[in-house]
C-alpha positions in Angstrom: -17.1 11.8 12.5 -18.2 9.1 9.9 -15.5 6.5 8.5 -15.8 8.1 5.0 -14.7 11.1 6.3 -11.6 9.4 8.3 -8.5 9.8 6.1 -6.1 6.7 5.2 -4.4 6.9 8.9 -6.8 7.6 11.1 -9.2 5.1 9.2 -6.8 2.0 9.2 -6.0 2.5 13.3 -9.7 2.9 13.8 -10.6 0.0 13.8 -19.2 -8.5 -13.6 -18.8 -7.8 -17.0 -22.6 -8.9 -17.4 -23.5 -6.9 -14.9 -21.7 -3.8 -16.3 -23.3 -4.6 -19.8 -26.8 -4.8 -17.9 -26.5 -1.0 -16.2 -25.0 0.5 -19.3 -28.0 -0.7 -21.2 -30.0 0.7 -18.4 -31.2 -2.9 -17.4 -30.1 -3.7 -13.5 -30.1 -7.7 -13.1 -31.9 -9.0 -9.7 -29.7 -10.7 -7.5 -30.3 -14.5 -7.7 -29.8 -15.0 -3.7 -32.1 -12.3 -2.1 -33.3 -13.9 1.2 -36.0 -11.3 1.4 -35.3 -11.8 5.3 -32.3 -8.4 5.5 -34.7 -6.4 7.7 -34.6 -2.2 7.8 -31.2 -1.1 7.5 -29.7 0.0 10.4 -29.2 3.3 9.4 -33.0 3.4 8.9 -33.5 2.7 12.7 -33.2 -1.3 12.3 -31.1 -3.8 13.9 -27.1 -3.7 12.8 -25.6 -7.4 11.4 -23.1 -6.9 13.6 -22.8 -5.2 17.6 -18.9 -6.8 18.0 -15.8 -5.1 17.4 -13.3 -6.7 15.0 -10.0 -7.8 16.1 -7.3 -4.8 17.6 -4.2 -4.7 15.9 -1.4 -4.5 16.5 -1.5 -7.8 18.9 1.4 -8.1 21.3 3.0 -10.8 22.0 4.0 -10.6 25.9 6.8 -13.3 25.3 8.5 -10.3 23.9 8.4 -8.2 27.0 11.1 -9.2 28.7 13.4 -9.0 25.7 12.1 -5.1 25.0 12.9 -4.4 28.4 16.0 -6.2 28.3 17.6 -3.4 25.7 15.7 -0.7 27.7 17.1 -1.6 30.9 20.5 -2.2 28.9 21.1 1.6 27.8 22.1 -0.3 24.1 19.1 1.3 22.3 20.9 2.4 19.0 22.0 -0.2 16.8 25.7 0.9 17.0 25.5 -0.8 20.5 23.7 -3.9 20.2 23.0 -6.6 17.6 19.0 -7.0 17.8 18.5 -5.1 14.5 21.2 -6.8 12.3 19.5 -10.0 13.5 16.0 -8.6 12.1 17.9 -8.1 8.9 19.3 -11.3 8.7 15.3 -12.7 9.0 13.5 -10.7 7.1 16.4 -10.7 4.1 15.4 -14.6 4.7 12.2 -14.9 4.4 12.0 -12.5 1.7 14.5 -14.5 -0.6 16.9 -11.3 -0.7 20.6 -11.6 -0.2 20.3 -8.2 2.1 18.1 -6.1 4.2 19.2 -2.7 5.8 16.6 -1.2 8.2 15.2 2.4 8.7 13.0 4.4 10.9 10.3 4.0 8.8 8.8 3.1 4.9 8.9 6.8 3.4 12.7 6.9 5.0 13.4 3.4 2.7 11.9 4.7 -0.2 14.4 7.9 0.3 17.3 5.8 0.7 16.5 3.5 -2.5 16.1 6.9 -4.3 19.3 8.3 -3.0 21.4 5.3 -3.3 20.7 4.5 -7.2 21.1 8.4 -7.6 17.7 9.7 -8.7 17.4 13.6 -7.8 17.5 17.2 -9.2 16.0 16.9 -12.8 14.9 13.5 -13.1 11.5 11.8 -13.5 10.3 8.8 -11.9 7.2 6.7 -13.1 5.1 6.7 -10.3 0.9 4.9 -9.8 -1.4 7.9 -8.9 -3.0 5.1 -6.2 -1.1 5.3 -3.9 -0.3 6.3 -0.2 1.2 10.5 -0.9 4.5 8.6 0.6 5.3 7.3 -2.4 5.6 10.3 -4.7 6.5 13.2 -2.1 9.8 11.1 -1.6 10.2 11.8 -5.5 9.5 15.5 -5.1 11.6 15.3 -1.7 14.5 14.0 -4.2 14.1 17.1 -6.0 12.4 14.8 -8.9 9.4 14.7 -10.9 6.8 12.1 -10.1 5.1 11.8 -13.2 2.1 9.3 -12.9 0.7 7.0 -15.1 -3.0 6.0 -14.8 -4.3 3.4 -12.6 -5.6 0.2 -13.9 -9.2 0.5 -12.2 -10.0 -4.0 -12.4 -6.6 -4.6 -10.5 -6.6 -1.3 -8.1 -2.4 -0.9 -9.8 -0.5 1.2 -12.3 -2.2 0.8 -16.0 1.3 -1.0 -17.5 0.5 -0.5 -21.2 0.2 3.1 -20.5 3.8 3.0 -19.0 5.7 3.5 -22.1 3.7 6.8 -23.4 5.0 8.7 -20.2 9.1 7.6 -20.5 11.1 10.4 -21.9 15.0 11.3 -22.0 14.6 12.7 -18.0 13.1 9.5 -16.9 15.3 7.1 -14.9 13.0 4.9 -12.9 9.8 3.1 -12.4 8.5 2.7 -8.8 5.6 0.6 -9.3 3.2 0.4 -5.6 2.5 -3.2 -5.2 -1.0 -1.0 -3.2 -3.0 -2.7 -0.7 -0.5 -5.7 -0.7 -1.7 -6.7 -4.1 0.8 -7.4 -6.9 1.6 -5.0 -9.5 2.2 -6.3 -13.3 6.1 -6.9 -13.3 6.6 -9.0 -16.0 5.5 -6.0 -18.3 7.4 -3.4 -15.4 10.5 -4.7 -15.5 10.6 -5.4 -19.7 9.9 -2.0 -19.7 12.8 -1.2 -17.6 14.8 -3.1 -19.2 14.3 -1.8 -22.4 14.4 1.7 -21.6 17.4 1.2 -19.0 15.6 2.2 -16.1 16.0 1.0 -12.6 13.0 -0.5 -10.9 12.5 0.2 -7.2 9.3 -1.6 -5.6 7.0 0.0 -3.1 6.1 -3.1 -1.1 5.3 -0.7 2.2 2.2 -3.1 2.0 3.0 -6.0 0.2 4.8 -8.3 2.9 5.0 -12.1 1.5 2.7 -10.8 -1.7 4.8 -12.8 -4.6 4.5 -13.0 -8.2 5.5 -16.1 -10.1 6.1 -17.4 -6.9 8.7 -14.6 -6.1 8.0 -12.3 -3.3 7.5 -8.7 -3.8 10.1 -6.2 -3.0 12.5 -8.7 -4.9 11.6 -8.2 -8.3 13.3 -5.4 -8.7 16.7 -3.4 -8.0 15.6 -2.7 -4.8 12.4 -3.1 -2.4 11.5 -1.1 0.6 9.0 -1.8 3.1 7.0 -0.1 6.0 6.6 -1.4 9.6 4.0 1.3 10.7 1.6 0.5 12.7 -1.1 -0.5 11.1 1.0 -2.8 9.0 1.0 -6.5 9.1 4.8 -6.6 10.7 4.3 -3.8 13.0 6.7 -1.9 15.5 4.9 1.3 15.6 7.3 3.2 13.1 10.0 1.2 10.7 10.8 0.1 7.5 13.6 -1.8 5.4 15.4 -1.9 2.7 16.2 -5.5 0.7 18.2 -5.9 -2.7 20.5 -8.9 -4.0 23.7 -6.7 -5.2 26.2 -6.1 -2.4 27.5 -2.6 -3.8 24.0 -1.1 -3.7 23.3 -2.4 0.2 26.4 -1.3 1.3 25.9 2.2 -0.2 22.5 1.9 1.3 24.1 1.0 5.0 26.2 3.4 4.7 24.1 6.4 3.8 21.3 5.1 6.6 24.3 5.8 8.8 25.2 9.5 8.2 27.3 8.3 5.3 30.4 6.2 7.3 32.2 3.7 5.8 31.1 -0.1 5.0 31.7 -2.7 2.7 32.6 -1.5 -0.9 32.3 2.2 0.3 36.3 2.5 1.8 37.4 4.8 4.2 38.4 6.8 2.1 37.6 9.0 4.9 35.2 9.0 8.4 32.7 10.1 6.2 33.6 9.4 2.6 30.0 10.0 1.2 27.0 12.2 1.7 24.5 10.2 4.4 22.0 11.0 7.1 20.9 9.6 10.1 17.9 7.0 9.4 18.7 3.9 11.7 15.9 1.9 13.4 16.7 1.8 16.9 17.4 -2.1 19.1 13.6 -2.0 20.7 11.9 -1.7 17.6 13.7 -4.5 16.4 12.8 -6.4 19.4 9.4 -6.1 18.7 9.5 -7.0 15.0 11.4 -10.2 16.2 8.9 -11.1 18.5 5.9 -9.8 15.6 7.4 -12.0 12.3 6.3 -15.4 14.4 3.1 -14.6 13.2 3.6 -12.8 10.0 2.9 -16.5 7.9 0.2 -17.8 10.0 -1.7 -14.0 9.6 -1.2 -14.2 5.9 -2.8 -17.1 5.3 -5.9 -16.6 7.4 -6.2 -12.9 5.4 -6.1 -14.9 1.9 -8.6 -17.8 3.2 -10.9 -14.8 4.6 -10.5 -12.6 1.6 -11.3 -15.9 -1.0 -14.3 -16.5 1.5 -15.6 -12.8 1.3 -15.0 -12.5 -2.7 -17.1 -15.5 -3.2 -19.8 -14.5 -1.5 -20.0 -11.0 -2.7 -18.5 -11.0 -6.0 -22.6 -12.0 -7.7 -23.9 -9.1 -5.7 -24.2 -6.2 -8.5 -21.9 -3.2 -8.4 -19.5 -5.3 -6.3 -16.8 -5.7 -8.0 -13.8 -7.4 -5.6 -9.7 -6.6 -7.3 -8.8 -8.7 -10.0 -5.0 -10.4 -10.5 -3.3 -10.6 -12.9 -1.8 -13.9 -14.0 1.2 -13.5 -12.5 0.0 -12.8 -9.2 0.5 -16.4 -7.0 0.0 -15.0 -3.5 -1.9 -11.3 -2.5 -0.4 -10.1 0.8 -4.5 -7.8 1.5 -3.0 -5.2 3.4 -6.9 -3.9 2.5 -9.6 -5.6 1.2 -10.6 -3.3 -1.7 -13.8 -3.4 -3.9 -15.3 -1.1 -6.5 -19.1 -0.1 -5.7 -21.2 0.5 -8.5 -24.0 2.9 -7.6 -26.2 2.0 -10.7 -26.8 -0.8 -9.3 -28.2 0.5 -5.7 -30.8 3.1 -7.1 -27.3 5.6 -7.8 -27.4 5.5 -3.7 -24.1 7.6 -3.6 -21.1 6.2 -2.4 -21.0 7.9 0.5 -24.6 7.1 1.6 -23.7 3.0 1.4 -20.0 4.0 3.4 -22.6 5.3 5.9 -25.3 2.2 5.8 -22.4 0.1 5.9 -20.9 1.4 9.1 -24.1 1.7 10.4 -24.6 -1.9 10.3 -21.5 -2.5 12.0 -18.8 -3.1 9.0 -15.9 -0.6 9.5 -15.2 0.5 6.0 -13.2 3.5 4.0 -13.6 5.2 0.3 -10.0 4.8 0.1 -7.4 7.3 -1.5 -8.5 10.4 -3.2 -6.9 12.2 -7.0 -4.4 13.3 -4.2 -2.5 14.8 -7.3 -5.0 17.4 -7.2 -4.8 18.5 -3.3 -2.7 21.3 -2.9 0.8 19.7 -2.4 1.8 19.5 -6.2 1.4 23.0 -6.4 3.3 23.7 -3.5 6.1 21.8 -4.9 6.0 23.0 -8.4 6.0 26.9 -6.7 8.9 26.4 -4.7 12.0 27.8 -4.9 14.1 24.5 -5.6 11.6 23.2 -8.4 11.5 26.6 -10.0 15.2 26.6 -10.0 15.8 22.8 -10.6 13.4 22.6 -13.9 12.4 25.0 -16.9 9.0 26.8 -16.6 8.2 25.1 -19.8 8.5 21.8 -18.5 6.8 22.5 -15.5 3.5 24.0 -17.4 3.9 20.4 -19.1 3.6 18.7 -16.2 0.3 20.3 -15.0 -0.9 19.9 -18.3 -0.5 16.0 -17.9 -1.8 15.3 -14.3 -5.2 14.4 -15.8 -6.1 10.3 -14.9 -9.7 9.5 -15.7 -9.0 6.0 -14.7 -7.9 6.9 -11.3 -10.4 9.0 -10.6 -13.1 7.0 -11.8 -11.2 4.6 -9.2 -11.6 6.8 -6.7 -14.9 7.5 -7.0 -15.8 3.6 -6.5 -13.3 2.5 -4.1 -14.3 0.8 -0.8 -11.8 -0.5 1.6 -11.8 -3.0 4.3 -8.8 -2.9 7.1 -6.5 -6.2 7.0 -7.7 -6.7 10.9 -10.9 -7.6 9.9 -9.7 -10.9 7.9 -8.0 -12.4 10.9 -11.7 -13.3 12.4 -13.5 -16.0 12.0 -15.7 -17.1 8.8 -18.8 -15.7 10.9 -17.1 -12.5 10.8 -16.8 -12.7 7.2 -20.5 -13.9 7.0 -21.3 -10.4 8.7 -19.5 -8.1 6.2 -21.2 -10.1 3.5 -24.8 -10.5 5.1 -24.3 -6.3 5.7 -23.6 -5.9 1.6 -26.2 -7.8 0.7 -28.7 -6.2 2.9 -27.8 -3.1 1.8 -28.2 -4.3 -1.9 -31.7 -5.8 -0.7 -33.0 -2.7 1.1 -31.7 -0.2 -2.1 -34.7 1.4 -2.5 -35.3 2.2 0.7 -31.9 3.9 0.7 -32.0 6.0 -1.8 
């Protein structure tokens, strides 16, 4: 199977305007730098840049054995019988800078509870980016919701925000901006928006741990933040995620419905159940390991941002690179993925899929990324059901379809190239090899094509 071909999943546990102006006027700029020394490409029978495997992930920690095994051996696995997750709350709520963190079996499950708890469901619409992992808007369809996208910004990889406003009706009620690939969406112009419109604001930060705009971190920018601990994340425990928010009402509704809907805090006991919940704790063990993984969550991120600055500068002169841009506000990227857009007028229109291949070939594990998922079958599905058909008018639903049209996105899509967050924790010489495989690639075009 080749990496292009691997979807998001599978993919991440496997292991300039002048340049623009140039190809739209038909004129492709040499590269000053060519070293005329790159060699046939691997994939023509030549030697790869690289033979050695980047970094695993997740890396264990084996000071954390003995306290996994400790709450194994214990029988105390759910959180009702130990303390081992509230203290993971306490930590992470921390080093966030939020007042409070509630914990859940895993990021989809947070993004459910936000939804649930500031009392999005059957009619409403929710302002969603189109880039995104499918988690983010089949929790709005699961919340018998609309999630009506707004075009992708293609320079910064995020939702377009001054194409925000042109989508917000009299149904909609939030904005969930994706803060995708751990790099910061616009919230200066998201939460204006918000505000002005009287919208809440909850953040998709599944890959955006200690990301921060204006110096705030993401996840805490809006009315509530939810994270994921998957495993390919950079706080890992296999499955998890969280929940963080500053007003005390809201977490202890969202306690309370993580916990099959008991009483705590502001919600009273009233009776043993006194509002509508389900069961979505994180169990003692996971918490164990995400104690044992957050030691190193600081150290990683800054080795990821030193990697990532060293790999933009040396590719971002190669033409058709084009590395994510920030926006001003942006003051730290967390680089879940390393994402770039690849111009094929620039390599002799090589497809994408042809330098994916040469790429992996020369030993640089590497993904296109997400696809115009709002064109796979699942919309349909939803939109046919039983629920939607019952929930919204047939009018409004033909609108809908009407509207899922984002040439931005898939331009986006088209472009995209992703590498995994593993492969910035190496050493500058393993940056050197992703680079020296680009540019050999670039160097050896015509030979590709």
């Amino acid at each position: 199977m080749n990496k292009k071909d691997l979807n998001r999943r599978e993919f991440l546990n496997a292991a300039s305007a002048a340049s623009l102006a140039a190809a739209a006027s038909g004129a492709i700029p040499a590269y000053g730098n060519v070293s005329k020394k790159a060699g046939k490409p691997a994939i023509l029978g030549g030697k790869p840049v690289r033979t050695k495997a980047f970094l695993r992930w997740p890396v264990w920690d084996k000071s954390a054995e003995e306290p996994v095994l400790s709450i194994l051996r214990s029988g105390n696995w759910y959180r009702g019988r130990g303390d081992t997750v509230s203290k993971f709350e306490e930590q992470y709520a921390k080093l966030m800078g939020a007042k409070r963190c509630v914990c859940t079996v895993n990021g989809t499950n947070a993004l459910l509870t936000a939804l649930n708890v500031l009392d999005i469901g059957v009619g409403d619409e929710v302002i969603v980016s189109p880039y995104t992992f499918i988690a983010t808007y089949n929790v709005v369809f699961g919340s018998c919701a609309l999630p009506v996208f707004v075009d992708t910004d293609p320079e910064t990889f995020q939702i377009n925000p001054d194409k925000i406003e042109e989508r917000i009706n009299e149904n909609t009620r939030a904005i969930l901006p994706v803060h995708i690939l751990g790099l910061p969406a616009n919230m200066d112009k998201i939460n204006a928006i918000a505000k002005k419109h009287n919208l809440v604001v909850i953040e998709d930060a599944c890959q955006a741990w200690l990301a921060e705009w204006r110096g705030k971190k993401c996840g805490t920018l809006g009315d509530l933040g939810c994270f994921s601990f998957q495993n390919s994340k950079h706080l890992p425990c296999g499955e998890g995620g969280a929940v963080i928010g500053n007003d005390d009402e809201v977490m202890d509704r969202c306690y309370s419905y993580h916990n099959c809907g008991r009483p705590f805090g502001s919600v009273k006991a009233t009776s043993g159940y006194p509002i509508i919940g389900t069961n979505r704790r994180m169990t003692e063990y996971q918490a164990a390991i995400l104690l044992s993984q957050i030691k190193r969550l600081e150290k990683d991120a800054q080795k990821r941002t030193m990697n990532a600055d060293y790999l933009t500068s040396r590719i971002k002169d190669i033409p058709g690179i084009l590395p994510a841009k920030f926006y001003d506000g942006v003051t730290r990227a967390a680089y879940h993925l390393y994402p770039f857009r690849y111009k094929k007028e620039h390599f002799n229109d090589i497809p994408r899929s042809r330098f994916l291949s040469a790429l992996s070939a020369e030993g640089i594990p590497c993904s296109s990324g997400y696809g115009p998922q709002y064109k796979d079958g699942v919309v349909e599905a939803v939109l046919n059901s039983r629920n939607f058909k019952r929930s919204f008018s047939k009018a409004r639903l033909a609108k809908y379809r009407r509207e899922l049209h984002y040439p931005e996105n898939d331009q986006l899509c088209k472009e995209a190239v992703w590498f995994t967050q593993n492969m910035l924790l190496g050493t500058k010489r393993d940056i050197d090899d992703i680079a020296d495989a680009i540019l050999k690639i670039y160097e050896n075009r015509d030979k590709l094509s």
